[in-house]
Every structure is written in C-alpha cells, then in structure tokens.
MARDOZA-884121 format. One record per residue (C-alpha): residue in one letter; x, y, z negated. Coordinates in steps of 0.001 Angstrom, whole numbers, plus 500000, padded with zeros to 6 digits. Example, Ala and Ser with C-alpha at 12.3 -4.5 7.8 and 13.67 -1.06 7.14 Angstrom:
! MARDOZA-884121
+------+--------+--------+--------+
! code !      X !      Y !      Z !
+------+--------+--------+--------+
!    a ! 512300 ! 495500 ! 492200 !
!    s ! 513670 ! 498940 ! 492860 !
+------+--------+--------+--------+
This chain:
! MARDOZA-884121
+------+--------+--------+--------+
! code !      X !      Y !      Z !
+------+--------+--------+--------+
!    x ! 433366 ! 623481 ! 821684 !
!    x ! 434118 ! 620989 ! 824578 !
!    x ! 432774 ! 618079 ! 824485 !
!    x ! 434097 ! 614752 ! 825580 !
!    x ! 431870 ! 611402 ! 825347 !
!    x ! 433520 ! 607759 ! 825206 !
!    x ! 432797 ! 605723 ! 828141 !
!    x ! 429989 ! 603513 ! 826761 !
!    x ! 430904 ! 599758 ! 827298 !
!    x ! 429088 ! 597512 ! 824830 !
!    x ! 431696 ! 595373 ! 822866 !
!    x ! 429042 ! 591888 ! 822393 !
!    x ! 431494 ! 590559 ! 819152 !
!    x ! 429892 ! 593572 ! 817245 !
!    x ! 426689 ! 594205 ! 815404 !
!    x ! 423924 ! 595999 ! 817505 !
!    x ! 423894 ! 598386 ! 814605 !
!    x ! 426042 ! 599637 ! 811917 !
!    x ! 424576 ! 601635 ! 808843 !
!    x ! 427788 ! 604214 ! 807756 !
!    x ! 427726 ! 604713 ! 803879 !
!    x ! 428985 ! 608430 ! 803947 !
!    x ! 430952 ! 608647 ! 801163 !
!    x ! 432671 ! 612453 ! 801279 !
!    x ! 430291 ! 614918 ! 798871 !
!    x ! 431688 ! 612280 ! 796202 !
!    x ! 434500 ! 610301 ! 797170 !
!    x ! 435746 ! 612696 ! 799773 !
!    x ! 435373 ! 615741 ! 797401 !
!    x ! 436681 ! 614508 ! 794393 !
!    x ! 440293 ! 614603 ! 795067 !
!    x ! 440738 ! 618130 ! 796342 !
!    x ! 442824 ! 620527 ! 794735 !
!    x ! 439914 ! 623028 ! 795143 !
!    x ! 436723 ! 623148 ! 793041 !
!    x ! 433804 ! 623387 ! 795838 !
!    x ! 431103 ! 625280 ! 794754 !
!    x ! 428099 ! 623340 ! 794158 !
!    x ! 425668 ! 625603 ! 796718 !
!    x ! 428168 ! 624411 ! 799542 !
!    x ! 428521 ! 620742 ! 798261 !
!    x ! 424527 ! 620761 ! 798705 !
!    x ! 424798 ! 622443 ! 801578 !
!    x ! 427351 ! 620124 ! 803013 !
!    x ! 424771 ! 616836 ! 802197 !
!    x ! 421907 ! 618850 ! 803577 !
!    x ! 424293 ! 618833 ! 807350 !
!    x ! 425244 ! 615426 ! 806626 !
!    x ! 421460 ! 614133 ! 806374 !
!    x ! 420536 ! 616144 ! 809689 !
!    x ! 423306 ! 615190 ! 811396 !
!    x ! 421883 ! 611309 ! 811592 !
!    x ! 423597 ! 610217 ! 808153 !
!    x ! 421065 ! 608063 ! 806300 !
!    x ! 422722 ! 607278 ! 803493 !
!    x ! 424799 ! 610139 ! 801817 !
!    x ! 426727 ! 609161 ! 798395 !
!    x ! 426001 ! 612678 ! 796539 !
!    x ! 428264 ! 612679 ! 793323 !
!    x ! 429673 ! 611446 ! 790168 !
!    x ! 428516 ! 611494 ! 786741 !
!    x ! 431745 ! 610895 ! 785528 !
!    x ! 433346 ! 612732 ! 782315 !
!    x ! 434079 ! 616417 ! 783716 !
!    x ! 437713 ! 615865 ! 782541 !
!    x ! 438618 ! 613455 ! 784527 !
!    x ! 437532 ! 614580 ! 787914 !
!    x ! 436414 ! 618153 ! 786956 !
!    x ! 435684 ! 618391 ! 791059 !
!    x ! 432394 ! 616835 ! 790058 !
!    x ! 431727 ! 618508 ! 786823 !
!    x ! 428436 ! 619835 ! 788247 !
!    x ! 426278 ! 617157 ! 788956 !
!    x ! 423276 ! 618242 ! 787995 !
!    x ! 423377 ! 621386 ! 789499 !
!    x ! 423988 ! 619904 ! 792987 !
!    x ! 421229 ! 617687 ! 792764 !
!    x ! 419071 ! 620596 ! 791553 !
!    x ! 419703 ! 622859 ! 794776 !
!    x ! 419218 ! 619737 ! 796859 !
!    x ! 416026 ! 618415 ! 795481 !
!    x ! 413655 ! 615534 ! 796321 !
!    x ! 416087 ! 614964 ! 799470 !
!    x ! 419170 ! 614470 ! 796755 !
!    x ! 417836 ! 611586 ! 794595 !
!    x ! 416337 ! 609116 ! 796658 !
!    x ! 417332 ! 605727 ! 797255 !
!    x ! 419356 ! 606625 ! 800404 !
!    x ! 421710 ! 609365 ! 798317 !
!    x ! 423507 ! 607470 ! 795559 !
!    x ! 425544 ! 608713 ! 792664 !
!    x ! 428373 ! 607165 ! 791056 !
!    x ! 427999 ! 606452 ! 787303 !
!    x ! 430586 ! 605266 ! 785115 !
!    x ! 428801 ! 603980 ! 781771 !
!    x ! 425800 ! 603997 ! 780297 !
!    x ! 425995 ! 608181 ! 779411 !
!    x ! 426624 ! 608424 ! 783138 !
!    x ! 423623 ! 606528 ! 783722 !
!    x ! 421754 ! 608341 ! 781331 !
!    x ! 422473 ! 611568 ! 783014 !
!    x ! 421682 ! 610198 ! 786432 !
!    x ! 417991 ! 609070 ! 785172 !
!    x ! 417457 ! 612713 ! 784037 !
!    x ! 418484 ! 613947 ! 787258 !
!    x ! 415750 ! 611786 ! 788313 !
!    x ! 417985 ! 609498 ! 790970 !
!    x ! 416865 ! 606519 ! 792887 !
!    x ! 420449 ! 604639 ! 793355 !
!    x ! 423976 ! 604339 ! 791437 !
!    x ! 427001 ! 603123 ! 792208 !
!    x ! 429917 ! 601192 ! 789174 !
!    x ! 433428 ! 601235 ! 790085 !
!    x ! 435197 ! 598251 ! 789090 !
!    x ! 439071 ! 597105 ! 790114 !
!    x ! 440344 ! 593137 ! 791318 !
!    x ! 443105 ! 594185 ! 789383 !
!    x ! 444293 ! 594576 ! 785302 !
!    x ! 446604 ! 597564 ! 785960 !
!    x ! 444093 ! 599836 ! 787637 !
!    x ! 441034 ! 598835 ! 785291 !
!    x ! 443432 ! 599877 ! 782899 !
!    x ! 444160 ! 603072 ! 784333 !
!    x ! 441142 ! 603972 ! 786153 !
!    x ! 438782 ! 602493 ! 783096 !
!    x ! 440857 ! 602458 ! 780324 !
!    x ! 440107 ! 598574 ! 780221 !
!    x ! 440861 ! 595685 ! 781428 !
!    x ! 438743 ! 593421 ! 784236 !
!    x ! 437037 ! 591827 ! 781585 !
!    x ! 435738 ! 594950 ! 778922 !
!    x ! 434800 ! 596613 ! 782480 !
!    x ! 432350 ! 594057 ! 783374 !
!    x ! 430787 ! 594317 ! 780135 !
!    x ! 430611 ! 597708 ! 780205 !
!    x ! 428968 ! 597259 ! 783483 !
!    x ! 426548 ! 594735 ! 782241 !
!    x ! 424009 ! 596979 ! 780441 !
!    x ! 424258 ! 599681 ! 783199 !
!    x ! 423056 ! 597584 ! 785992 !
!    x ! 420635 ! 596029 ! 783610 !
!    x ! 419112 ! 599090 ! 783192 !
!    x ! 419334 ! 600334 ! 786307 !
!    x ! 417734 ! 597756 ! 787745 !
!    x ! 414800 ! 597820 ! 785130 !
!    x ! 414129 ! 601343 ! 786164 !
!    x ! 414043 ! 599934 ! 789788 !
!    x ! 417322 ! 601335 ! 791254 !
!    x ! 419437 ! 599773 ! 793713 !
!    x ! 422676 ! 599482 ! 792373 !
!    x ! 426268 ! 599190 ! 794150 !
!    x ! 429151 ! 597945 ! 792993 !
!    x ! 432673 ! 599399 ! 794091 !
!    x ! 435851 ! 596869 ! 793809 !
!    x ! 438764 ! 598855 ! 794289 !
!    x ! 442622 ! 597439 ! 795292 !
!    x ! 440767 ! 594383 ! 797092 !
!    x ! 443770 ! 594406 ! 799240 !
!    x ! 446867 ! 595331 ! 797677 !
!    x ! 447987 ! 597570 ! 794257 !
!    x ! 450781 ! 599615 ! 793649 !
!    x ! 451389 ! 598483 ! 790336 !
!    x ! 451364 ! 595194 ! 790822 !
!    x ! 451452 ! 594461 ! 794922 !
!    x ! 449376 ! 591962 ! 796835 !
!    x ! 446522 ! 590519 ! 795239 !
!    x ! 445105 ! 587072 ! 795294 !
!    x ! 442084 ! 586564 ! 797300 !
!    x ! 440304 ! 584655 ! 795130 !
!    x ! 441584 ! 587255 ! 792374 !
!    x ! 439498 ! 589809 ! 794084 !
!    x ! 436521 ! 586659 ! 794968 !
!    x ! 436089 ! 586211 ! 791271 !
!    x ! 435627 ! 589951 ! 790438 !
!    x ! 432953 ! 589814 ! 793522 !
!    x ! 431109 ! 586939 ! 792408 !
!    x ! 431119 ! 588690 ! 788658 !
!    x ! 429838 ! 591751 ! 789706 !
!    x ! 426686 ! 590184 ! 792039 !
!    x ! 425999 ! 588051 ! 788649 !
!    x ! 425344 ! 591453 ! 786589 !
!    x ! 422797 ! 591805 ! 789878 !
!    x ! 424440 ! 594160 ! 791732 !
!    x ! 422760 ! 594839 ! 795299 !
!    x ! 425660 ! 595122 ! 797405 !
!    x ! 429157 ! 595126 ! 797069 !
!    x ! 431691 ! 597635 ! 798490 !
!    x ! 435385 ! 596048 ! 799411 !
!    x ! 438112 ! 598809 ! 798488 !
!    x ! 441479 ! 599286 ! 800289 !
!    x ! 442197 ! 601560 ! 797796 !
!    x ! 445717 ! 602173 ! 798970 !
!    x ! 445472 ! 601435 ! 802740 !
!    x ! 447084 ! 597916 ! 803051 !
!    x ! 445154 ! 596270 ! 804354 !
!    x ! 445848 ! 594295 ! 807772 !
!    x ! 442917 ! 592355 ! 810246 !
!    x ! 444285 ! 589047 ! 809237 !
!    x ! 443773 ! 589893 ! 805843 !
!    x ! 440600 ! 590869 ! 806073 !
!    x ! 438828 ! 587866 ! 807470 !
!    x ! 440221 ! 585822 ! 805048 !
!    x ! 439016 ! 587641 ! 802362 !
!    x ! 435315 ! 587363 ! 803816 !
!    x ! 435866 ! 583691 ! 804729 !
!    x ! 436903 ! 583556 ! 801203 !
!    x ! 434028 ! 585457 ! 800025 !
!    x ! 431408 ! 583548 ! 802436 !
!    x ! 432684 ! 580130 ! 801195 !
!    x ! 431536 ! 581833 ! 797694 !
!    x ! 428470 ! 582413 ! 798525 !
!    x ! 428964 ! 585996 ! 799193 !
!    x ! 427937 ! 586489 ! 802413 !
!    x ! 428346 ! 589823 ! 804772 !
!    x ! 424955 ! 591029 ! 804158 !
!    x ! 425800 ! 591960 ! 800916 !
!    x ! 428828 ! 593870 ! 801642 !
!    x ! 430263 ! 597157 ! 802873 !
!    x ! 433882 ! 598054 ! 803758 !
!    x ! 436187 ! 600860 ! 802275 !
!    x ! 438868 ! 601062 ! 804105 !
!    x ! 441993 ! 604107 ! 803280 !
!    x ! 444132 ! 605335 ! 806231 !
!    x ! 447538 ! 605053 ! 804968 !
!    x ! 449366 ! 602823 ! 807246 !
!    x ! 447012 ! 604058 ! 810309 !
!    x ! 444753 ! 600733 ! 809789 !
!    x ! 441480 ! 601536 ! 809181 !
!    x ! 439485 ! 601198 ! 812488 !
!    x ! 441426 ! 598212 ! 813083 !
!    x ! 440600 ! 596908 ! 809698 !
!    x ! 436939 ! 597702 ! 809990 !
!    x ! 436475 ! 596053 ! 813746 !
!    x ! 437764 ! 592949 ! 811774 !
!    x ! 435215 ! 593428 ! 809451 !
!    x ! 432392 ! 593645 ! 811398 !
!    x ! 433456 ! 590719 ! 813680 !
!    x ! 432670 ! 588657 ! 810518 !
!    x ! 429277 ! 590124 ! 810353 !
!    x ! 429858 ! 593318 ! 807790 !
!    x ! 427267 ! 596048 ! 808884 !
!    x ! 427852 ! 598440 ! 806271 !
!    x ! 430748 ! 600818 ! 806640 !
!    x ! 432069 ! 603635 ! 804359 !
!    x ! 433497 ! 606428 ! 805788 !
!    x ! 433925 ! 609656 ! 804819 !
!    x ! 433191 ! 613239 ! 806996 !
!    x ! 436947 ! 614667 ! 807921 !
!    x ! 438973 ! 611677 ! 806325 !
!    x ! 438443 ! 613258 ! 802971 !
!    x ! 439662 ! 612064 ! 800230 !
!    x ! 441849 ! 609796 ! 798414 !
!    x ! 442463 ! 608348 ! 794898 !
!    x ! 442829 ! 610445 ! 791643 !
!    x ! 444422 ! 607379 ! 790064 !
!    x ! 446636 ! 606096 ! 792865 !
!    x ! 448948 ! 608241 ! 794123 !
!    x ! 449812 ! 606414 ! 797243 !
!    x ! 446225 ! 606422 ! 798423 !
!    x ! 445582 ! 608888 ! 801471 !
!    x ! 442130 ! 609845 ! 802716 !
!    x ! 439296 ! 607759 ! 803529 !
!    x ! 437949 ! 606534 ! 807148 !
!    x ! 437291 ! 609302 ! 808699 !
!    x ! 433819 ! 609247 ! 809463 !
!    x ! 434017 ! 611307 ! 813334 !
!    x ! 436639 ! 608107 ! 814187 !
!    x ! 434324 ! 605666 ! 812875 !
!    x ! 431178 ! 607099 ! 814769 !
!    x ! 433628 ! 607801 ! 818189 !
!    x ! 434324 ! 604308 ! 817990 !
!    x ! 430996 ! 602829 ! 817702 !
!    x ! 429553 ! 604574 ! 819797 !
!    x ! 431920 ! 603792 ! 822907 !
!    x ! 431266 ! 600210 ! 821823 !
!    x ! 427041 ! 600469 ! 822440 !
!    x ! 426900 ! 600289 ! 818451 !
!    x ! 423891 ! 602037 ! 817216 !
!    x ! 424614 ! 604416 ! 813669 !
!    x ! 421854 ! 606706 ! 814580 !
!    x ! 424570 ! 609825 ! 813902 !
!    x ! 424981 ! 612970 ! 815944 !
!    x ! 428559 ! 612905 ! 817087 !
!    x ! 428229 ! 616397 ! 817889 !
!    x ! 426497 ! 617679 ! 814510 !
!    x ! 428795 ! 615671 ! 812326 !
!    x ! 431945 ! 616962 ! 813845 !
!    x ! 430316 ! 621037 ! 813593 !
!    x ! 429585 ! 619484 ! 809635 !
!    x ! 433713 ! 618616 ! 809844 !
!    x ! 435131 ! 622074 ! 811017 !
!    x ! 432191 ! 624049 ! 809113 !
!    x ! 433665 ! 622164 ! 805946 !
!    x ! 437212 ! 622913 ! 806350 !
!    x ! 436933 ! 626390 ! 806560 !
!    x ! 435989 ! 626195 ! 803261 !
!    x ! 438943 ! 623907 ! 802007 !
!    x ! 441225 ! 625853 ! 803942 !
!    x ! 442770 ! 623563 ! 806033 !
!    x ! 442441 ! 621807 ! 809578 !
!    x ! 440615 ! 618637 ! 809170 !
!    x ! 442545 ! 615097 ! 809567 !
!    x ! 440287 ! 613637 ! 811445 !
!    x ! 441759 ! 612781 ! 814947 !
!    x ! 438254 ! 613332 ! 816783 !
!    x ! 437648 ! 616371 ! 814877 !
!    x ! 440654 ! 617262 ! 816099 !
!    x ! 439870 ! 616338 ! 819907 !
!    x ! 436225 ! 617715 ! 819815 !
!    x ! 436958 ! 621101 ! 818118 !
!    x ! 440733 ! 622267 ! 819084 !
!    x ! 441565 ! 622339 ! 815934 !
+------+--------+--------+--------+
C-alpha cells in the first residue's frame, strides 16, 4: 500500500490534542445489512485498540429485535476479555435490563441514548423526551453507584426529519437534563447530517452560556450533505476535544432513514494530523483495520482516505 503523509503545518485555533471516541464495533456495525460474526467484531476492537484508538465503544445491550446486529453482546465481550470492559470501551445500554446485562458482563462504562426531539424519542424510545429521562434516571443512578462513567447520547441536535430544524435551546434543555441525572459527558448528535459551522457554534455558545461547557462534550457528526470535517473544525475551535468517528464511515441510523454513515474515522485522523493535532492513532494501522474490515462486509469502504491510502 502507498503511502502518502499530509504536509504537517500546525493549525494554532485547534486543541494540541484531540481524544477520537471510536464509535464503529457499535454504532458503525449496527446498521449493516449483514450480521458480523462476533469473533471478527472482537477481532475488529482488538485492531482498533492497537492501532492507537483509546477509547473503543464495543456494543449495545439493546433488545436483540431491534438491532439484531448486536444480539451478541455478551459473547463479544467474552472473546475480548479484560481489554473489552474497561472504562475506555463503553457499551450502549438502553434501560435498566440493558444495564443489568452490562454489569454481568462485568463493564466499566455505558452510554443512554436520548433525542432533542418528541418524534424520534417516540420512535427510537417509544416515549416521549420526558418518560425517556425518567427512564434514564435510575440507569445513571446506578451506574454511577457502581462507579461507571456514564455518557449520554442526544441525537437530532441539529435538525429532524420529522419535524425539521430544531430550537437550540430545545436541544440546551435536553443537555442540561441529562448532566442533572449526572451524566459524565455529553455527545452532540447530527443524526441526519445537517448540520452547518454556523450552526454549530451557536449551539455551544448556547450550551456554554448554560453552563455546559466544552469539556463535557463530544461531537457526532453524520456525512450526509458532505459536512462533517467542516462541522467538527467548528467544533473544536470552540474548545470540543472529544470527537466521534467511526472506522470506514460506518454506519448510519436504524430509525432515520435519511441518515448516512458516520465521520469517517481515517478523514478525521488525516485531518488532524496535517494540522499538528495529537490523537495518538496509527494512520497507517487504522486504514489496514478499514480495508481488512470491508472484505468482510463486502464492499469498498467510504472513507475517502481509505480510499487514497489503499486503491480501493
């Protein structure tokens, strides 16, 4: 594979270091068509972590019929091990069962996913902003008493396709709601790719004149309308550190249909590091993690510097 390196030429408006929440065994995974097997999912984290990917969001314990993609939990984190439940490889958990299952599995972080909007609570929750937080409530209580750190997700921060643009301080309540259960950080959802720079910073000016300031965030911006990197430069201009992205630009958004993959996490990395941003990831090792990946999905992988790096 040839490789080509970005001229390095530090960019002084962004953070000396960026911490990239890799979101793809879960997020990335859970909206193919095709059931991975769970040796190769573990397999797939165990590249991730050696490629210079601290933090590696493992799976969901999420009801097997609704994203049957994930439907073996347990067994992943069995074939990975102490290096699958610590408090660098996070798990999504949807309820208190979800927790329950996660505690067995003996994990040291979770992640809630919660919506700024009525219409995709509804749909993605099957209740509204309000019964959501209070299903949250006794999750991240626990959680926290068993001395996880806990994440919250907001998803259509930026727009929704039921019900189009979306207050900011719509989405600044939710935020504020969620830190109050005692959430540790917060991750800001483009859940359908909207999202434009402008837009952006005045959600976190929003959010900072809250009291939520950027150390307690992380950014999820989708790909849709090509705005991602732009969107997440923005971000970390206002101070964000914490980025998701996800290995390939997997993934997407069983519940929105107009939601195309994630960040792809090669673009991300390409980007930071031809800007003197530290991530601590092996360009080079993530990308072989890309290609080795979508051989077994059976398709070339969207990434652009995938694409570059590998001729494929």
């Amino acid at each position: 594979m040839s490789r080509a390196l970005p001229q390095v030429e530090p960019d002084p408006t962004l953070p000396s270091r960026v911490t990239v929440y890799e979101v793809g065994p879960r997020d990335g995974l859970q909206n193919e068509s095709t059931v991975v097997p769970a040796e190769v999912k573990a397999e797939f984290v165990r590249r991730l972590a050696a490629a210079g990917l601290g933090t590696v969001e493992t799976t969901s314990f999420v009801d097997p019929r609704w994203v049957p993609q994930l439907a073996d939990a347990e067994e992943v984190l069995g074939l990975l091990g102490p290096d699958g439940v610590g408090a660098r490889r996070p798990v999504l958990v949807p309820n208190v069962r979800g927790l329950d299952r996660a505690l067995a599995a003996g994990v040291g972080a979770v992640a809630v996913f919660g919506s700024a909007t009525e219409t995709f609570a509804r749909r993605n929750l099957n209740r509204n902003v309000e019964e959501s937080l209070g299903m949250f409530a006794p999750v991240v209580e626990r959680a926290r008493a068993e001395g996880l750190w806990v994440r919250g997700y907001v998803s259509m921060c930026f727009g929704d396709p039921w019900e189009g643009p979306v207050p900011v301080e719509q989405v600044v309540g939710v935020c504020r709601r969620l830190l109050d259960l005692g959430i540790d950080q917060l991750s800001l959802g483009d859940t359908i790719g909207v999202a434009t720079t402008g837009h952006v910073h005045r959600l976190l000016e929003a959010l900072a004149a809250a009291g939520v300031g950027p150390d307690r965030l992380g950014v999820h911006f989708h790909d849709t309308y090509g705005q991602a990197l732009a969107n997440t430069v923005a971000a970390l201009r206002d101070g964000v550190t914490v980025v998701d992205a996800s290995t390939g630009g997997l993934g997407g958004c069983p519940y929105a249909k107009s939601a195309t993959g994630n960040l792809a996490t090669e673009d991300l990395v390409w980007l930071l590091d031809g800007a003197g941003v530290e991530t601590g990831v092996d360009l080079d090792a993530l990308v072989a993690t890309s290609a080795w990946m979508a051989e077994h999905l059976g398709r070339p992988s969207p990434s652009r510097v995938v694409r570059a790096l590998s001729g494929g």
